[in-house]
C-alpha positions in Angstrom: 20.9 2.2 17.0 18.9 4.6 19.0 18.7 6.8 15.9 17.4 4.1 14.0 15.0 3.5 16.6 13.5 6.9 16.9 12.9 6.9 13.2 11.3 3.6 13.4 8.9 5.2 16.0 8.2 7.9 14.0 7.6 5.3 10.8 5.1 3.9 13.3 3.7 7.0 14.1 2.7 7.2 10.2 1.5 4.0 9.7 -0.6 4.7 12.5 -2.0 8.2 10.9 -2.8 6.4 8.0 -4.9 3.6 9.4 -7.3 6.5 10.4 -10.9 5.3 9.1 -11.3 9.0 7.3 -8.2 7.7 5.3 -8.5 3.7 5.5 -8.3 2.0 2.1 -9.5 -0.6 2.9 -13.6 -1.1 4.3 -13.8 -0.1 8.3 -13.6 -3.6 10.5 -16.9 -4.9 12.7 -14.8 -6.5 15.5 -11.8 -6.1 17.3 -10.4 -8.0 14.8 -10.1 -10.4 12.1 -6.7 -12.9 12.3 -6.2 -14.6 8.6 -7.4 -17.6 8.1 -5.0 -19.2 5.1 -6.1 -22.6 5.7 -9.9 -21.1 5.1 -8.3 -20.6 1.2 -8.7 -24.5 0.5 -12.3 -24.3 0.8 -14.9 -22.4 -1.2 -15.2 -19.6 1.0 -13.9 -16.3 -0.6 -14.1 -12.9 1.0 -12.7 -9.7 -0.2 -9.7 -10.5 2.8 -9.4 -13.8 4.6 -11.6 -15.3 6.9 -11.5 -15.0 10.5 -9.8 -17.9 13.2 -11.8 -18.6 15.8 -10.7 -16.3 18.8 -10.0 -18.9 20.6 -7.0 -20.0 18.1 -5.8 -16.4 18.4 -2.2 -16.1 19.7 0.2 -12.8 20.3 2.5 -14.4 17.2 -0.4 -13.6 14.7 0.1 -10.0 15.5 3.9 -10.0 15.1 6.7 -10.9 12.3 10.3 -10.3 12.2 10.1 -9.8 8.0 11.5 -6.3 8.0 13.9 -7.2 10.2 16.3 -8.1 7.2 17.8 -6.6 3.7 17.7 -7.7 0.2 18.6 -7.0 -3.2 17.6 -7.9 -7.0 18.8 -7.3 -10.3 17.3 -3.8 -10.6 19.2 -2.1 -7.7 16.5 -2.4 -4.9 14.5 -4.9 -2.9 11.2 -4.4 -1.6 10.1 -6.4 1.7 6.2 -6.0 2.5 4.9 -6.9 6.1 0.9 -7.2 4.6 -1.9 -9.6 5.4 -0.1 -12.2 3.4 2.4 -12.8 5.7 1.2 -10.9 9.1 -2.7 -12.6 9.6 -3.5 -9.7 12.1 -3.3 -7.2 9.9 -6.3 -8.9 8.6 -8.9 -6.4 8.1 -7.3 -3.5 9.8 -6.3 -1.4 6.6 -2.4 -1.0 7.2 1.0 -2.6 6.4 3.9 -1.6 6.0 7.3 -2.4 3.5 11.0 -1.9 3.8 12.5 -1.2 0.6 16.8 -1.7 0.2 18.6 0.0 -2.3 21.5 -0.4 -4.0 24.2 2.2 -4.8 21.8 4.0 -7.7 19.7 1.7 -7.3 15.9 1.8 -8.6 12.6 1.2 -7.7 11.3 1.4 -11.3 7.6 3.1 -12.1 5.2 1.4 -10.3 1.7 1.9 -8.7 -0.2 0.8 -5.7 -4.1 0.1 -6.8 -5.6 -0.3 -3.2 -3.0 2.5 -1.3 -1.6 5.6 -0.9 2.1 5.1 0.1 4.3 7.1 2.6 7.8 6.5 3.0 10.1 7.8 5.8 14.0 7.7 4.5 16.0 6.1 7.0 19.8 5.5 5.1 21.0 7.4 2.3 19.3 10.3 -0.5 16.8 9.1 -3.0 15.2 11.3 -6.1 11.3 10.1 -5.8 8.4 11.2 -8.0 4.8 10.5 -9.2 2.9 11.6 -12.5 -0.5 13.1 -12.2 -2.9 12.0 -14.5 -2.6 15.1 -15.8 0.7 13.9 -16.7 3.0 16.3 -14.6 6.1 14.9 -12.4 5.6 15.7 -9.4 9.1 15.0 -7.8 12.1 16.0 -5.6 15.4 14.6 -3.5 14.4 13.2 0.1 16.9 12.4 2.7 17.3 11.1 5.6 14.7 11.3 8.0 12.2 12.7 5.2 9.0 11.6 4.1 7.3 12.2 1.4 4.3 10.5 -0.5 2.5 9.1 -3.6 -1.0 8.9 -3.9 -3.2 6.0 -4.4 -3.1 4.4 -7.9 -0.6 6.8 -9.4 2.4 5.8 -11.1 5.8 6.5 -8.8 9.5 5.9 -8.3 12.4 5.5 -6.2 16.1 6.0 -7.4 19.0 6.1 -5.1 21.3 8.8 -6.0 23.9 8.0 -4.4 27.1 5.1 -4.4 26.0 4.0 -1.0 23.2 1.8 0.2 19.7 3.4 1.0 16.9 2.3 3.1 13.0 3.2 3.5 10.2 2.1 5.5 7.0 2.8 3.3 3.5 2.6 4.9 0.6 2.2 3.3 -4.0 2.5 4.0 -4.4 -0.7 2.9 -3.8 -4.8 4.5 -2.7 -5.2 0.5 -2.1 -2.3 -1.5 -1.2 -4.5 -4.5 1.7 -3.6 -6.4 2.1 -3.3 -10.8 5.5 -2.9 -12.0 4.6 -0.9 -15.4 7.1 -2.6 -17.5 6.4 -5.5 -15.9 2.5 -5.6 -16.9 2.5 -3.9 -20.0 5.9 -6.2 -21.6 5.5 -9.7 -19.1 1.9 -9.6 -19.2 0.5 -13.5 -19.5 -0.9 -13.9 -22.0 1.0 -11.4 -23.8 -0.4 -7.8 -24.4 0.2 -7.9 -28.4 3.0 -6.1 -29.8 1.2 -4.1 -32.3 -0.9 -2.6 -29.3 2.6 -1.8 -27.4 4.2 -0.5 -30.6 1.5 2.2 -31.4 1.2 3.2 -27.4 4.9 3.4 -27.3 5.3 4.6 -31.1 8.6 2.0 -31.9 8.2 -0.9 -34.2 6.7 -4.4 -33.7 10.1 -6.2 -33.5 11.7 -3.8 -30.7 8.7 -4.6 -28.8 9.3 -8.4 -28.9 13.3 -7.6 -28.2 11.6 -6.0 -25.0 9.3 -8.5 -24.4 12.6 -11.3 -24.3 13.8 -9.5 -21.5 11.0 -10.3 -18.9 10.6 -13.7 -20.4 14.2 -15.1 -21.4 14.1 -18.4 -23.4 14.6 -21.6 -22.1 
C-alpha cells in the first residue's frame, strides 16, 4: 500500500505539472473557480464547459469522487475510468482530469486519440508496450514499466497493450477538464450514420463487402 501510495503522489505531482496555464488545454479560469452546474443543461444556456453554482451551493464533495477508486474490464482486454468534469463538477474550468485505465493479461487499449489533451500516464502494475504515430507517420513507441511514464501528445493517435499474463494498471493525466476520446475503429466502422463503405474500402484498400463484415462487428444485428 505505501508503494502504491507514493506513486499515486507522484501521479498527482503530474497532473499538477500539466495543469500549468503555459500547458493548460483548456482556456485559463477568471475565478477561483467554476463548480458544474448539470442541472444548468436543461435550460438554453450553453457554454463551452458548464455553468457555474452559485458559491453559496458549493460544498467540499463537488471537489472530490471515489471513481478511480475501483477496477474494470471489457471485451477488448482493458477498461478505462475517467475522473473529468462529467462526473467531478470542480474540475469545472480548471483544465485537468485524470483516468485509471485496467488491463487485462494482453490486454489493449486499441488506437485512439485525445482531441482536447495531451496524455501522461504513470504505470503503476504490470509492463505495457505504448506508442503514438506522428503525422509524419512514424511509431514512436517503447516498453514502460512500473513506475514509468511516458506520454502522447495532443490529438495524435496512441496505444496501450499489456504485454504481459498478468493484470496492469495506469493512472493517465491529462491538460484538459475533457480531453474527449475517439476510438479509430470505433469512428471510422460504428460511425452513425454510417461512414460509406466505398469511402472505407479505398482508404483501407479491401473490398466493399469486408468493410460491411467489419462494420457488423460494432453494430451486431438484432
Amino acid at each position: 500500500m505505501a508503494k502504491l501510495a507514493s506513486f499515486l503522489v507522484v501521479a498527482f505531482a503530474v497532473l499538477l505539472a500539466l495543469a500549468a496555464p503555459s500547458l493548460a488545454g483548456d482556456p485559463d479560469m477568471l475565478q477561483d473557480f467554476c463548480v458544474a452546474d448539470y442541472k444548468s443543461l436543461q435550460g438554453p444556456l450553453r457554454v463551452n464547459g458548464f455553468p457555474c453554482k452559485r458559491p453559496e451551493n458549493v460544498t467540499a464533495n463537488d471537489f472530490s469522487s471515489n471513481v478511480l477508486a475501483n477496477p474494470g474490464n471489457n471485451p477488448a482486454g482493458s477498461a478505462v475510468t475517467a475522473a473529468n468534469v462529467e462526473n467531478l463538477p470542480g474540475l469545472n474550468t480548471l483544465g485537468v482530469s485524470m483516468a485509471r485505465i485496467d488491463y487485462a493479461a494482453w490486454g489493449v487499449n486499441p488506437p485512439h486519440t485525445h482531441p482536447r489533451a495531451t496524455e501522461m500516464i504513470l504505470v503503476l502494475e504490470g509492463s505495457l508496450d505504448v506508442g503514438f504515430i506522428t503525422t509524419g507517420n512514424k511509431l514512436v513507441a517503447r516498453t514502460v514499466c512500473k513506475g514509468d511514464t511516458f506520454v502522447f501528445p495532443r490529438g495524435l493517435v496512441h496505444f496501450q497493450r499489456n504485454n504481459g499474463d498478468t493484470p496492469a494498471l495506469v493512472i493517465s493525466a491529462f491538460n484538459s477538464q475533457l480531453p474527449g476520446t475517439q476510438s479509430i475503429a470505433q469512428t471510422l466502422f460504428g460511425a452513425s450514420p454510417p461512414v460509406p463503405n466505398d469511402v472505407l474500402a479505398r482508404a483501407f484498400q479491401i473490398d466493399a463487402g469486408l468493410v460491411q463484415g467489419i462494420k457488423s462487428k460494432f453494430f451486431p444485428p438484432n
